[in-house]
C-alpha positions as CSV (number, residue, x, y, z in Angstrom):
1,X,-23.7,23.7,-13.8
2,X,-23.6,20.7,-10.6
3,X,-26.8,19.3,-12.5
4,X,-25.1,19.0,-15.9
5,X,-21.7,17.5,-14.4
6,X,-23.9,15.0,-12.3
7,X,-25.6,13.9,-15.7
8,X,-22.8,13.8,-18.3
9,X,-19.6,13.0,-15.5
10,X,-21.9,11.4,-12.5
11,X,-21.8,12.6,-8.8
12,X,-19.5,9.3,-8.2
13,X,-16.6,11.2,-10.8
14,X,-16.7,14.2,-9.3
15,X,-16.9,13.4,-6.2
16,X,-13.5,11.3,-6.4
17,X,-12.2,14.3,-7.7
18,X,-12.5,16.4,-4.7
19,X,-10.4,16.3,-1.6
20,X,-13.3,15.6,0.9
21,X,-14.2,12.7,-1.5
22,X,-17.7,14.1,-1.3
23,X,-19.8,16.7,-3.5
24,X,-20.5,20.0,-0.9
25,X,-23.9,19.5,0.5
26,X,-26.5,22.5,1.6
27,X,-26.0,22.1,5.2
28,X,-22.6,22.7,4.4
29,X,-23.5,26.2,3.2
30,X,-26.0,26.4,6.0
31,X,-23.0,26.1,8.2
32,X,-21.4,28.7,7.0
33,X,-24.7,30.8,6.6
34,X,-24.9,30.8,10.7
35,X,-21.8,31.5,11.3
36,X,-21.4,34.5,9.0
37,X,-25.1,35.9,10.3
38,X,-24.3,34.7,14.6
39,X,-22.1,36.9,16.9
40,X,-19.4,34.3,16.4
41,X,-18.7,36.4,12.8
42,X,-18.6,39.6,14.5
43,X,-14.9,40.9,13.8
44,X,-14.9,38.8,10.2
45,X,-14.8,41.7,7.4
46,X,-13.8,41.9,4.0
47,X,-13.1,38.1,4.3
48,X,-12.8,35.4,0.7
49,X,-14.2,32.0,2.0
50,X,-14.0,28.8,-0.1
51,X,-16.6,26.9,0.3
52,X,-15.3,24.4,-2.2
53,X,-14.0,21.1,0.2
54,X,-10.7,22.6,-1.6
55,X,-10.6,22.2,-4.5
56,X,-9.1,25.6,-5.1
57,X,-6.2,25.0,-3.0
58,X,-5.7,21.6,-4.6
59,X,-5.4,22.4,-8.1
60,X,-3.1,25.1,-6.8
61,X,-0.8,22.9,-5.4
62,X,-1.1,24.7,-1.9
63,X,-3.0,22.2,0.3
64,X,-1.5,18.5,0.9
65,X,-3.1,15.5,-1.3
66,X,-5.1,14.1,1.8
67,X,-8.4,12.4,1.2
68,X,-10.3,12.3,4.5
């Protein structure tokens, strides 16, 4: 689905769409990766984390319109 938005929208659209001002990256799921296999993520259960720069919380109105 990323490759065909990148080829019909562009990475440029998309990524002005998003509140990072960025498309997510793979060390950005790497990140999250360690920290969810380290000891760091030892009391973390049953957990729902966006990985999305959120976007979810954007279009949901619940985070503040800030581009970093």
């Amino acid at each position: 689905m990323t490759a065909f938005g990148f080829k019909t929208a562009g990475e440029a659209k998309i990524a002005a769409g998003q509140p990072m001002g960025r498309v997510g990256l793979p060390s950005d799921l790497a990140g999250l990766a360690l920290f969810l296999t380290s000891p760091a993520s030892a009391h973390v259960t049953g957990a729902h984390i966006l990985l999305d720069g959120g976007a979810t919380l954007s279009r949901q109105g619940i985070a503040p319109q800030v581009k970093l």
